[in-house]
N, C-alpha and C positions, 0 to 999 in steps of 0.2 A: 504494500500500500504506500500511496503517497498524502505526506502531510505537508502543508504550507501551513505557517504560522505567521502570525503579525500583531505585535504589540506597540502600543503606542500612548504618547502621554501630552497635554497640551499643558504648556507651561516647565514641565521636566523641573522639576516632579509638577504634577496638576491633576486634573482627572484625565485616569487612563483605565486601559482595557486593551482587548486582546483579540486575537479573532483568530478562526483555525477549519482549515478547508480539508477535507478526509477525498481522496480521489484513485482511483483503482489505476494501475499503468497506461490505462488505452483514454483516460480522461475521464470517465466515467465517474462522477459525485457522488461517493457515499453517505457524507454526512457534513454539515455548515453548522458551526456555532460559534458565541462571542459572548462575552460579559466583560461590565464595567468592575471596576476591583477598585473602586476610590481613588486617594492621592496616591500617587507613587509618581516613579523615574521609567523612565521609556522602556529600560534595562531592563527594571520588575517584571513591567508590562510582557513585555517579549520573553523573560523565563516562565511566568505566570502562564503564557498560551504554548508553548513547549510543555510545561507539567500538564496542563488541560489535557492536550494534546494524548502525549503520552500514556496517560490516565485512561481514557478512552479507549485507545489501543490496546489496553490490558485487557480491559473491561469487555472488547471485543475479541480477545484472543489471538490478535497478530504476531507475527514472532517474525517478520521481514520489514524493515519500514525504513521510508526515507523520508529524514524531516528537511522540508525545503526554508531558508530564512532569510530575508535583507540583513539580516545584522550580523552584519562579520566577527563581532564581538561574542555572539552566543554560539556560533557554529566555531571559530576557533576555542571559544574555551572547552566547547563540548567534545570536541576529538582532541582535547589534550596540547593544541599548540599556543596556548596564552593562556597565563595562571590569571585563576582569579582572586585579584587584591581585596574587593570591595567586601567588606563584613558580610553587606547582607544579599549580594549574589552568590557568596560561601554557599550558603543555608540554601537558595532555590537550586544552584548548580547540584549540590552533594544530593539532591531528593533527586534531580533533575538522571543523575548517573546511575544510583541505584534502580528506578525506574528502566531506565535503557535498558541496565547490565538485564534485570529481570524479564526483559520482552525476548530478547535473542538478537537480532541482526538491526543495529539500528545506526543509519549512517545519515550523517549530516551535512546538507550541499548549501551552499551559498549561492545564491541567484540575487538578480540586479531585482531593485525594485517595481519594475514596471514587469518583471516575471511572477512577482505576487503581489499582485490590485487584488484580485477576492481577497485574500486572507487581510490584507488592508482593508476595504468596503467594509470588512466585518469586526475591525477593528475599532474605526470610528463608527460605526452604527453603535457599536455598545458604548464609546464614549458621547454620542449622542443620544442618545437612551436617557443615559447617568443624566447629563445636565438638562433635559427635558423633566424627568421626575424629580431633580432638585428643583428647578422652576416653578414646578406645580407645587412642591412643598413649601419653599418660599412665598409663594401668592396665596396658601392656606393658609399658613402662619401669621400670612400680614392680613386678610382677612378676620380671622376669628380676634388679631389684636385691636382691630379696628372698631371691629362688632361690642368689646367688651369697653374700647373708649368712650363709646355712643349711648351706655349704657347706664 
């Protein structure tokens, strides 16, 4: 199977989310998802849809898999050619590996951006999600404080 993954965060860190396209060798879409994960760093973002990812693949019993990613930063530290410094990529990488080791064959390609627009699409959809239902939260909130001004 092939996975495309795409994390993303507006502001770095801002609200971010992740998106992750499941696709059989010949093109064929198995499966689209994405969720907002709150404030984080892009970084998060993009380990956070690699664990999703991953997770899924379990959950489906894959044991061949190729994660496809814009981010030369997660696809090198994942095949082991750039350490990762940052404390709390430690923590998503070391889940991120155990994960892998436990699927069976799992190889990481780096591809240009404009080779993963879905798994982007589905990245910002869930960061537009996030700030459409913080909106609506914030216009409740300022409602019902209004309500009890008038009151």
């Amino acid at each position: 199977m092939i996975v495309h993954i795409d994390g993303g965060s507006r502001g770095n860190p801002g609200p971010a989310g992740y998106g992750v396209r499941v696709s059989q060798p010949d093109g064929t879409v198995v499966a689209e998802f994405c969720e907002a994960i709150g404030v984080a760093t892009n970084n998060v973002a993009e380990y956070r849809g690699l664990l999703a990812a991953l997770r899924y693949a379990r959950g489906q019993g894959y044991t061949d898999l190729t994660v496809r990613s814009d981010s030369l930063l997660l696809v090198c530290q994942m095949r082991g050619e750039y350490r990762v410094k940052n404390p709390g990529l430690q923590v998503l990488h070391a889940e991120a590996q155990r994960l892998a080791s436990a699927l069976g064959r799992v190889r990481f390609v780096h591809v240009r951006r404009e080779d993963n627009t879905h798994a982007d699409l589905l990245a910002n959809k869930a960061m537009d999600d996030q700030k459409q239902t913080e909106d609506r939260r914030q216009k409740t909130e300022a409602g019902r404080e209004n309500q009890e001004a008038s009151e």
